[in-house]
N, CA, C and O atoms as a GROMACS GRO file, in nm:
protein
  456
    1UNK      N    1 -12.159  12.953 -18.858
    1UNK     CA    2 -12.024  12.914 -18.895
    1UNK      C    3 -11.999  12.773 -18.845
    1UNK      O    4 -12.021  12.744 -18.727
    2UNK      N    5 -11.948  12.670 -18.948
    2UNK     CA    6 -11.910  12.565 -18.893
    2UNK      C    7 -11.805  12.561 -18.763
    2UNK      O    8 -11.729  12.656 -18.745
    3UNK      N    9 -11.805  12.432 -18.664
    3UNK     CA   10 -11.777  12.417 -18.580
    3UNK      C   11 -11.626  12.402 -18.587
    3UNK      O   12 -11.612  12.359 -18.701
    4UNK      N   13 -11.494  12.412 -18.531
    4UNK     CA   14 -11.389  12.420 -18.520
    4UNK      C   15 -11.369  12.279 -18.490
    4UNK      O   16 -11.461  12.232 -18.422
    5UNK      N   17 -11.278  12.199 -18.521
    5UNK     CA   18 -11.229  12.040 -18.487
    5UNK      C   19 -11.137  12.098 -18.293
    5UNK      O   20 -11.136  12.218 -18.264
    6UNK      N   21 -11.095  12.025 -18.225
    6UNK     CA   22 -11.063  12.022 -18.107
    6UNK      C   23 -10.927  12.092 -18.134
    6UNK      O   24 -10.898  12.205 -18.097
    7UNK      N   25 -10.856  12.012 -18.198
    7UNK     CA   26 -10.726  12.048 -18.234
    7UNK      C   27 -10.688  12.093 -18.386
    7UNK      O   28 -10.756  12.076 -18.488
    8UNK      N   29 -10.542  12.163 -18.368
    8UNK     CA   30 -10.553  12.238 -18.555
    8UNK      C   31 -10.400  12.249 -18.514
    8UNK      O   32 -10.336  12.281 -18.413
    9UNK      N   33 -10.368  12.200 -18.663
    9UNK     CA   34 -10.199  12.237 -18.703
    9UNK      C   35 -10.151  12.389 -18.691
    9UNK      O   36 -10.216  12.478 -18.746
   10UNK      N   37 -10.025  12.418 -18.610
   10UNK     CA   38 -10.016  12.571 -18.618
   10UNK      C   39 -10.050  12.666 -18.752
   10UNK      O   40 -10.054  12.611 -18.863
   11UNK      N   41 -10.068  12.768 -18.743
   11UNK     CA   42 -10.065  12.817 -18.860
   11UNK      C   43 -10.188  12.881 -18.926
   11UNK      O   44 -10.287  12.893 -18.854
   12UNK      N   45 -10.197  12.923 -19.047
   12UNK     CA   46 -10.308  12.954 -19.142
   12UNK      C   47 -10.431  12.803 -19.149
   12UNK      O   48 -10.551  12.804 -19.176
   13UNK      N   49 -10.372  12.727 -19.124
   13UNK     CA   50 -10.422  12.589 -19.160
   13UNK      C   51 -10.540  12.587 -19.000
   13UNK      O   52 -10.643  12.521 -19.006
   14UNK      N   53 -10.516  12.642 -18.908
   14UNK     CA   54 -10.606  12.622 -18.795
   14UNK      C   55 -10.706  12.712 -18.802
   14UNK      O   56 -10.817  12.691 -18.752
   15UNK      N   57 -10.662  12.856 -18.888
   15UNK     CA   58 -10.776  12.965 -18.913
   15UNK      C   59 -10.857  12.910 -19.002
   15UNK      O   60 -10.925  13.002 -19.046
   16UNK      N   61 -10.898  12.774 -19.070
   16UNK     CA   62 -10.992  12.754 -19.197
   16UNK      C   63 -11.113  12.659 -19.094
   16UNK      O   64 -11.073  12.562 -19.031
   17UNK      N   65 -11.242  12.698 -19.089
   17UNK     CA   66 -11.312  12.638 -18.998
   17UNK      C   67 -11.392  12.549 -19.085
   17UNK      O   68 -11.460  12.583 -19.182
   18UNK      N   69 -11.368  12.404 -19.024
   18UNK     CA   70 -11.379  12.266 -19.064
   18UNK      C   71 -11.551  12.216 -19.050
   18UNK      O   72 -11.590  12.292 -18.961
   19UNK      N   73 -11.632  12.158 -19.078
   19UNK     CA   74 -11.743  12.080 -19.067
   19UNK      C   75 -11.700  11.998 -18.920
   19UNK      O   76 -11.597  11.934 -18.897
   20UNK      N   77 -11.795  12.019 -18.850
   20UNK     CA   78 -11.782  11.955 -18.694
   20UNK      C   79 -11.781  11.798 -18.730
   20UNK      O   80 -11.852  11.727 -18.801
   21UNK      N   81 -11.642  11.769 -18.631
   21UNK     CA   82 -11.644  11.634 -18.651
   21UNK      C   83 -11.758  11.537 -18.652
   21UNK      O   84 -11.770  11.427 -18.705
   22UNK      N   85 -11.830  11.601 -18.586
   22UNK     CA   86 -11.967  11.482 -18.580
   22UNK      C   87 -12.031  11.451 -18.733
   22UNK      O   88 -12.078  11.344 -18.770
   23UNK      N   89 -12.019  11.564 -18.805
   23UNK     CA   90 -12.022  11.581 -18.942
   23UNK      C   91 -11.938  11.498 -19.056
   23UNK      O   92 -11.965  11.470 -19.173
   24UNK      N   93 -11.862  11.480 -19.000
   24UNK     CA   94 -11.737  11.402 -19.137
   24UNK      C   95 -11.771  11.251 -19.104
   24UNK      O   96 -11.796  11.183 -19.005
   25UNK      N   97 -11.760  11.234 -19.239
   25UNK     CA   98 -11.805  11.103 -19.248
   25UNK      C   99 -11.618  11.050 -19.259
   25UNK      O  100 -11.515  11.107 -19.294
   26UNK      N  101 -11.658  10.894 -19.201
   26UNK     CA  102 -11.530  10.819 -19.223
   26UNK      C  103 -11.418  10.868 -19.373
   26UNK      O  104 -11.306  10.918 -19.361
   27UNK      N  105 -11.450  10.853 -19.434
   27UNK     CA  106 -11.370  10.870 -19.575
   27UNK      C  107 -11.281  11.043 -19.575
   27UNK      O  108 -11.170  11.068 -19.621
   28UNK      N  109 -11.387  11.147 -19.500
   28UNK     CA  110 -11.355  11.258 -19.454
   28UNK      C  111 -11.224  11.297 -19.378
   28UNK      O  112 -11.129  11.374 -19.394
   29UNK      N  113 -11.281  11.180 -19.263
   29UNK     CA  114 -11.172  11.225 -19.127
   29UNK      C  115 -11.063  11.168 -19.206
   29UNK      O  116 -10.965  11.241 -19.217
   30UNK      N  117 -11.058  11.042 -19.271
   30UNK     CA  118 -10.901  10.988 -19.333
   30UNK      C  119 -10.858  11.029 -19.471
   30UNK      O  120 -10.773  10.971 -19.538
   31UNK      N  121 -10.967  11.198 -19.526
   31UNK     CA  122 -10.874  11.275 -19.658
   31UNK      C  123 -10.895  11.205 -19.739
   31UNK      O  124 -10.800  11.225 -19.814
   32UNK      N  125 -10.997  11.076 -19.817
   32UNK     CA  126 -11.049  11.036 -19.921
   32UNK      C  127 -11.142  11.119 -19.987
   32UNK      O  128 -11.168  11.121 -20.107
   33UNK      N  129 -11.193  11.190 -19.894
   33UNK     CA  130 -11.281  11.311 -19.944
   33UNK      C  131 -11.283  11.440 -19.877
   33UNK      O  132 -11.269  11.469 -19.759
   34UNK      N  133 -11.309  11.525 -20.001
   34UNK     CA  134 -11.284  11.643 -19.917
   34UNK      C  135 -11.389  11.704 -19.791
   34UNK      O  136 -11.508  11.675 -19.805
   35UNK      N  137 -11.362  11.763 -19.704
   35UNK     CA  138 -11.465  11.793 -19.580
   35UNK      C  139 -11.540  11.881 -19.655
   35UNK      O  140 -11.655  11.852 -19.623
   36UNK      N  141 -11.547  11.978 -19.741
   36UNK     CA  142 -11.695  12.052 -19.789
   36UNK      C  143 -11.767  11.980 -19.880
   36UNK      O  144 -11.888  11.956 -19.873
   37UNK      N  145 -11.694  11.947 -19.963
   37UNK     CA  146 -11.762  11.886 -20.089
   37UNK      C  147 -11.788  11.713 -20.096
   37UNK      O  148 -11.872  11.650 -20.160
   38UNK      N  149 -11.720  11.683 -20.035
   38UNK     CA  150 -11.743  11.534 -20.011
   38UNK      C  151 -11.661  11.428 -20.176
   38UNK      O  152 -11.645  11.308 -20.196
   39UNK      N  153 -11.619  11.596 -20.283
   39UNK     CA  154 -11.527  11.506 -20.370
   39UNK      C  155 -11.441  11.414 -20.322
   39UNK      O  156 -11.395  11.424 -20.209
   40UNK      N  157 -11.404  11.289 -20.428
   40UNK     CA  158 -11.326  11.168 -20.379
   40UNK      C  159 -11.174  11.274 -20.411
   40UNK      O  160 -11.184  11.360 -20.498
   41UNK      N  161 -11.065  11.259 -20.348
   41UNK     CA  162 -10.985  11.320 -20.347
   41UNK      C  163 -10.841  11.236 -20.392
   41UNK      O  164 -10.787  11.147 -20.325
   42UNK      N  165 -10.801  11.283 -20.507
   42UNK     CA  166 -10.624  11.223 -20.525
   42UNK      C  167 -10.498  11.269 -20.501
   42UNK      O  168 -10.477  11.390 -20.496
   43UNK      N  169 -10.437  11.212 -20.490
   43UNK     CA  170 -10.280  11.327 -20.406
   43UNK      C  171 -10.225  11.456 -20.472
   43UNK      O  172 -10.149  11.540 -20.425
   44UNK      N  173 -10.317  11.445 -20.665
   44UNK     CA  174 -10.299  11.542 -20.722
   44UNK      C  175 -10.441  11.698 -20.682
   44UNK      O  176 -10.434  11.821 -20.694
   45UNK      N  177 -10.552  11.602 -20.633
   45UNK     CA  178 -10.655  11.724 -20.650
   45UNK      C  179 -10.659  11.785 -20.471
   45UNK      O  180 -10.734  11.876 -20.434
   46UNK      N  181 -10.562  11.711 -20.380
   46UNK     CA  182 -10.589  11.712 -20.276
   46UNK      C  183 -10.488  11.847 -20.204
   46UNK      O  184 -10.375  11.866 -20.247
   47UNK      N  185 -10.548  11.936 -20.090
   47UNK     CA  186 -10.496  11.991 -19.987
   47UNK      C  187 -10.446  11.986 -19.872
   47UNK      O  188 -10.489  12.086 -19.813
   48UNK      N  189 -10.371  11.922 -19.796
   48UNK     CA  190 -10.340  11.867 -19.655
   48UNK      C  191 -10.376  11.997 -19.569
   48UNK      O  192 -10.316  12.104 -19.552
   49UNK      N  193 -10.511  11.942 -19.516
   49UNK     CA  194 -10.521  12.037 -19.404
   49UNK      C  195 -10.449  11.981 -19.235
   49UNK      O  196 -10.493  12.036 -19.134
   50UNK      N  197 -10.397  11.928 -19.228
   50UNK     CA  198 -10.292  11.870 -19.147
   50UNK      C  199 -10.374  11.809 -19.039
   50UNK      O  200 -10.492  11.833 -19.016
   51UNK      N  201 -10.281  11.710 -18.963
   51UNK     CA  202 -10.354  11.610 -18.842
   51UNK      C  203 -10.416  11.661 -18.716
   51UNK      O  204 -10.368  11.739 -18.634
   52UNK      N  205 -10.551  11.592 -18.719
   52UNK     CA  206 -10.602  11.672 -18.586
   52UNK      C  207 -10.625  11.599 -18.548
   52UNK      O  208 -10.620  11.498 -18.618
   53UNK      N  209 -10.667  11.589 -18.422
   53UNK     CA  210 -10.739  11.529 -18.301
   53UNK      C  211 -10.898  11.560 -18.286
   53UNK      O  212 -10.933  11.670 -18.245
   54UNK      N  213 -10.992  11.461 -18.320
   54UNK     CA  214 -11.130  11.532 -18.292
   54UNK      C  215 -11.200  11.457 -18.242
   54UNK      O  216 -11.175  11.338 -18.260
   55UNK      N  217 -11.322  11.496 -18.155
   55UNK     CA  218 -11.402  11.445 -18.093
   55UNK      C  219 -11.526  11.345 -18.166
   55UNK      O  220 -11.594  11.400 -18.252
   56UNK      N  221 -11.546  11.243 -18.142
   56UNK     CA  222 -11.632  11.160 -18.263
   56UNK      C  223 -11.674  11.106 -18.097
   56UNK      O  224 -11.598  11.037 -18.028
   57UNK      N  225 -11.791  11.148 -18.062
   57UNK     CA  226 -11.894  11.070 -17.984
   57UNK      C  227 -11.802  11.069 -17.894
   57UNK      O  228 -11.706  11.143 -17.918
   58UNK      N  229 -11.799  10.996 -17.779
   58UNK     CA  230 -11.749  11.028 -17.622
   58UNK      C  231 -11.585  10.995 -17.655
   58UNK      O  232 -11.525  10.958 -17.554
   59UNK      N  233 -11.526  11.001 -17.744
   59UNK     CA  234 -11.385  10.995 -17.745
   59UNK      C  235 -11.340  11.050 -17.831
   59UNK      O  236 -11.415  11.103 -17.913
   60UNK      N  237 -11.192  11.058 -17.849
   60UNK     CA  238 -11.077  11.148 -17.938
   60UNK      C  239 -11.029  11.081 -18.064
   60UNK      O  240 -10.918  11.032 -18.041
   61UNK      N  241 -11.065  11.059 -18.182
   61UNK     CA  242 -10.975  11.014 -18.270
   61UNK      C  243 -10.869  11.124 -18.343
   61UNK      O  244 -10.866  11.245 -18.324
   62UNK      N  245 -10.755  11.020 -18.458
   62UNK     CA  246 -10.687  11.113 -18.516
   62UNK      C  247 -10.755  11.138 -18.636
   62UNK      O  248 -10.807  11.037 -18.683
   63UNK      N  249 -10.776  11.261 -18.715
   63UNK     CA  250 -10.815  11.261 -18.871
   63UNK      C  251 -10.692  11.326 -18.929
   63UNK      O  252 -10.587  11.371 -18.884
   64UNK      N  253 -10.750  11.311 -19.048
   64UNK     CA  254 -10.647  11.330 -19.172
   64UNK      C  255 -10.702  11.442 -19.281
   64UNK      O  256 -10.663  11.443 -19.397
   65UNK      N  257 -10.793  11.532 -19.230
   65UNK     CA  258 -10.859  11.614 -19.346
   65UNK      C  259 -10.777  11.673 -19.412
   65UNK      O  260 -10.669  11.720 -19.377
   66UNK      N  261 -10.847  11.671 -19.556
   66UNK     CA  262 -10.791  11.694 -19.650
   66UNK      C  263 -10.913  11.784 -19.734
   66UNK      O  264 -11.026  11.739 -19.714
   67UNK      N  265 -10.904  11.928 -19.843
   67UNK     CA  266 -10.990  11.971 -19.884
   67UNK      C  267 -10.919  11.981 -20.065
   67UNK      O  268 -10.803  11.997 -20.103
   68UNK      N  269 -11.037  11.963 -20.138
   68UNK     CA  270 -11.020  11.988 -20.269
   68UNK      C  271 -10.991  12.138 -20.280
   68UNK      O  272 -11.036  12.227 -20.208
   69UNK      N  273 -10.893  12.149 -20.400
   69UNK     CA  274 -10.869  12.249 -20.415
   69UNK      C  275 -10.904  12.406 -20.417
   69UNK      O  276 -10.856  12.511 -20.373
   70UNK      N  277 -11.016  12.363 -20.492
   70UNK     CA  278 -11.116  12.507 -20.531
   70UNK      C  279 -11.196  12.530 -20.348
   70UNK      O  280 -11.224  12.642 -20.305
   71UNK      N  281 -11.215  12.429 -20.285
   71UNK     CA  282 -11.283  12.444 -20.163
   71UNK      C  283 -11.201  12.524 -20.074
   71UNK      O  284 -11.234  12.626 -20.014
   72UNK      N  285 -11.083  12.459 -20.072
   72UNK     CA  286 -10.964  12.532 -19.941
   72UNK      C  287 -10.923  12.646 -19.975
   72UNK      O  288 -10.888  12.728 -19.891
   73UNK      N  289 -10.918  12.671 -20.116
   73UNK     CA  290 -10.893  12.856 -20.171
   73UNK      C  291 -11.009  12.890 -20.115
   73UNK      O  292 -10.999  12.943 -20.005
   74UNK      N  293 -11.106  12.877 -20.154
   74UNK     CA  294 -11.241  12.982 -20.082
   74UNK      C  295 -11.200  12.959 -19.943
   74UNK      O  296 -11.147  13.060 -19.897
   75UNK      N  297 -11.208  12.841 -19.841
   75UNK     CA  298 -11.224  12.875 -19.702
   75UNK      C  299 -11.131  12.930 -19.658
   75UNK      O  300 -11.150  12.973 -19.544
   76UNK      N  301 -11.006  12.955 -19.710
   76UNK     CA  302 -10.878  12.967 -19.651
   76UNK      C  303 -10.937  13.136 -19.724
   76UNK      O  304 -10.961  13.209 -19.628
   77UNK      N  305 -10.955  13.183 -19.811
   77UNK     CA  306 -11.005  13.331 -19.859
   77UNK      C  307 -11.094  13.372 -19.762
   77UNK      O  308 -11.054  13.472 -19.703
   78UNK      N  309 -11.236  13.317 -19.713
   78UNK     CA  310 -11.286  13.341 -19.604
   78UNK      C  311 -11.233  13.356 -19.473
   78UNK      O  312 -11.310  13.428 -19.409
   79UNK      N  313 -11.153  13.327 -19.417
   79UNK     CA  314 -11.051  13.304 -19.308
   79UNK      C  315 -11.011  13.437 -19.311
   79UNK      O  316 -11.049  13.529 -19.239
   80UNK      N  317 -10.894  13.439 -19.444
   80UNK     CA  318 -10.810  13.545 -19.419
   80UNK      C  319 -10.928  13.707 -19.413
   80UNK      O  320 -10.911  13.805 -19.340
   81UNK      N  321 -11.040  13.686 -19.514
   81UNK     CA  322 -11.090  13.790 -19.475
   81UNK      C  323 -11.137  13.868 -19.305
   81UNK      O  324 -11.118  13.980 -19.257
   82UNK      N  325 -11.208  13.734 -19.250
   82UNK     CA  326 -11.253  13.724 -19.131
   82UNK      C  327 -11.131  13.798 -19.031
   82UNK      O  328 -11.154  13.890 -18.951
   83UNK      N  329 -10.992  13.733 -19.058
   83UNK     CA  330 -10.874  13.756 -19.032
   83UNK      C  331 -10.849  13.884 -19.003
   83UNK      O  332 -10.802  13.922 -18.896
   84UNK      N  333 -10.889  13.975 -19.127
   84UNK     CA  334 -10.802  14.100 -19.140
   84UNK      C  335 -10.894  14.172 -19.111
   84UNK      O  336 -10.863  14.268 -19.041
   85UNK      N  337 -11.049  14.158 -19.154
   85UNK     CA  338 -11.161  14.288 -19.148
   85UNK      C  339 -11.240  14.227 -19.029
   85UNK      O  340 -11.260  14.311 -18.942
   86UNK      N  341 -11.287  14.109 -19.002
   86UNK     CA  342 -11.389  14.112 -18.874
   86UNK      C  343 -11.315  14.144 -18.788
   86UNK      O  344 -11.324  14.248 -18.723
   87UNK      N  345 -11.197  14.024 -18.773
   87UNK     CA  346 -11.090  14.014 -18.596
   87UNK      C  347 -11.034  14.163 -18.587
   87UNK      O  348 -11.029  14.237 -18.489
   88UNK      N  349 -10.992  14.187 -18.722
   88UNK     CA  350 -10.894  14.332 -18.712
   88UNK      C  351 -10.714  14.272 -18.684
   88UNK      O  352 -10.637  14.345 -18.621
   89UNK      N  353 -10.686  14.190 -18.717
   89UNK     CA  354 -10.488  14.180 -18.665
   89UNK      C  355 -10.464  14.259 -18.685
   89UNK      O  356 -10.462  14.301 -18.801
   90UNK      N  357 -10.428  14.333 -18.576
   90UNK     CA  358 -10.348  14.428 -18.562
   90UNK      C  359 -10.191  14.427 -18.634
   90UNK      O  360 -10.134  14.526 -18.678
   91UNK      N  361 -10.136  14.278 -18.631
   91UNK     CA  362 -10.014  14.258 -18.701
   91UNK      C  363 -10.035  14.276 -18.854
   91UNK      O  364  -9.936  14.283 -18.928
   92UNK      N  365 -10.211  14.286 -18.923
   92UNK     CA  366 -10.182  14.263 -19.083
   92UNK      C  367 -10.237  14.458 -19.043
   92UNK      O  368 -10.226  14.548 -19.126
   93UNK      N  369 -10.262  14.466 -18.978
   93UNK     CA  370 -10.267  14.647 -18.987
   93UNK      C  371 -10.143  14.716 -18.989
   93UNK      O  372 -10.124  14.827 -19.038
   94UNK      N  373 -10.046  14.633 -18.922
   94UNK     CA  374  -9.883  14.719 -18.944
   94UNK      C  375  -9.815  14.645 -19.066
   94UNK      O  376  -9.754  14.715 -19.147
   95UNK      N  377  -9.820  14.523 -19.084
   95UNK     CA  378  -9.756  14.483 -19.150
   95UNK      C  379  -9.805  14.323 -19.176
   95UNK      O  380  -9.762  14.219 -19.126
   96UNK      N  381  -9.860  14.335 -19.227
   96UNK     CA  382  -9.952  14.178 -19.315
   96UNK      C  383  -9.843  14.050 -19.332
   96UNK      O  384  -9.864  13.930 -19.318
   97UNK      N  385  -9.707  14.130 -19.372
   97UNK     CA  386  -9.604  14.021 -19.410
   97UNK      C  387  -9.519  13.968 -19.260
   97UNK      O  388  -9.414  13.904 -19.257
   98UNK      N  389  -9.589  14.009 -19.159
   98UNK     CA  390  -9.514  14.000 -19.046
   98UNK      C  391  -9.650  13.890 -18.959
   98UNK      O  392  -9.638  13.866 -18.839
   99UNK      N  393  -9.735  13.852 -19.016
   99UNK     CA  394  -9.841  13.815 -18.987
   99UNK      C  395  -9.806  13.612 -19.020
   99UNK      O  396  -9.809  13.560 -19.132
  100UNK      N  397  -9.781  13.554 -18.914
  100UNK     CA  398  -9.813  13.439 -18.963
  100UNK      C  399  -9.907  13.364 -18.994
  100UNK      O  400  -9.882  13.274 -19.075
  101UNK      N  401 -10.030  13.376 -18.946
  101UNK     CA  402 -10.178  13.338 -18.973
  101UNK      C  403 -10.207  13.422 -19.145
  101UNK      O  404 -10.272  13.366 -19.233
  102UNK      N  405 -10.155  13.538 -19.158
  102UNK     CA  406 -10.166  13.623 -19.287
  102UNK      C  407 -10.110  13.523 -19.403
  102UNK      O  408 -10.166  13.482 -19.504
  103UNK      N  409 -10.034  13.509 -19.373
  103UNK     CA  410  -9.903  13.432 -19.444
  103UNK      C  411  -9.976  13.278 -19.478
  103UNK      O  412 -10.026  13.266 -19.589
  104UNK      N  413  -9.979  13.190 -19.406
  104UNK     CA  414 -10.038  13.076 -19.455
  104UNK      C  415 -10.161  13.066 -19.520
  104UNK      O  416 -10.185  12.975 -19.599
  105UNK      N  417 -10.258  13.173 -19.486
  105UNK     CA  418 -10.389  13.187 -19.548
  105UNK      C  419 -10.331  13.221 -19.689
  105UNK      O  420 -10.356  13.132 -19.771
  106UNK      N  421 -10.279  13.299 -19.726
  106UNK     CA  422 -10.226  13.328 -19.840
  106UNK      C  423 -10.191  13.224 -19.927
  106UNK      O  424 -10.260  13.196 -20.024
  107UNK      N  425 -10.069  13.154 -19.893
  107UNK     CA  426 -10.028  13.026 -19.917
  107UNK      C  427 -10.174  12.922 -19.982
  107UNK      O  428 -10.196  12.868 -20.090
  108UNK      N  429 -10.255  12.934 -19.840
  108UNK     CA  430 -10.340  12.797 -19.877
  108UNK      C  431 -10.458  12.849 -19.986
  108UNK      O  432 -10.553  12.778 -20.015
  109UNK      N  433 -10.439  12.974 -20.038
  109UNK     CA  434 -10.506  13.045 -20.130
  109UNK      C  435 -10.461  13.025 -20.259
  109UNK      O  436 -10.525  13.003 -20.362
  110UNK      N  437 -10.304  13.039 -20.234
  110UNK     CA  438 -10.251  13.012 -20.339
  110UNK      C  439 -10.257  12.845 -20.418
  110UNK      O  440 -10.317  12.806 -20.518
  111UNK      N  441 -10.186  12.788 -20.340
  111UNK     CA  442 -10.210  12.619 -20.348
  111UNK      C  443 -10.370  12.596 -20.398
  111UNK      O  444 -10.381  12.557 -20.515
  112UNK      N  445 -10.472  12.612 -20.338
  112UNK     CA  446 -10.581  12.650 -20.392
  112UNK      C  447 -10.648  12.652 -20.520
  112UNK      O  448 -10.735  12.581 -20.569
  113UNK      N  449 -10.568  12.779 -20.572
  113UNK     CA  450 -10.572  12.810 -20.702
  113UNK      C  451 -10.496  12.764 -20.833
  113UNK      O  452 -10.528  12.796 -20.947
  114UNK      N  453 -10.411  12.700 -20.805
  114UNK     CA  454 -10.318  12.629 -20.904
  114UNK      C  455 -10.356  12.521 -20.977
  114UNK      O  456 -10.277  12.468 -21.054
   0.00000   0.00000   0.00000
């Protein structure tokens, strides 16, 4: 499983696991392209996976990842699966809609698919 970035926007958006920063190329970390696919990305084909903080060689920069559409529906679908059947939430076992990690995965599934 790819490596987790240092930092992650609250939410569904921190459950989608990113290509290790050491991995993203410049154009990546600043959302010109998407982190799986490396498509060039436009404000219409693009996903805001929101601002992080990541480690690039002995220091902290800010990135801007951003994933193409069809990419962030699958990882954000992978997530939520991982979510509900590996981890087990107990919150999507009583009630899925009471689940905020449930909830944005959904969302970024949806957005995704549109």
């Amino acid at each position: 499983m790819p490596e987790r970035t240092d930092t992650a926007p609250p939410g569904g958006r921190a459950a989608l696991p990113l290509p290790g920063a050491g991995d993203l190329s410049e154009q990546q970390q600043r959302g010109a392209e998407c982190v799986w696919c490396r498509i060039t990305l436009t404000a219409e084909t693009a996903v805001d996976l929101g601002e992080r903080r990541i480690r690039v060689g002995g220091s902290h920069v800010t990135a801007f990842p951003r994933g193409c559409r069809p990419c962030t529906a699958d990882a954000a679908y992978r997530a939520l699966f991982d979510h509900t059947q590996v981890n087990r939430c107990e919150h999507c076992a009583d009630d899925a809609g009471s689940c905020e990690t449930h909830i944005a995965l959904r969302r970024l599934i949806r957005e995704g698919r549109r």
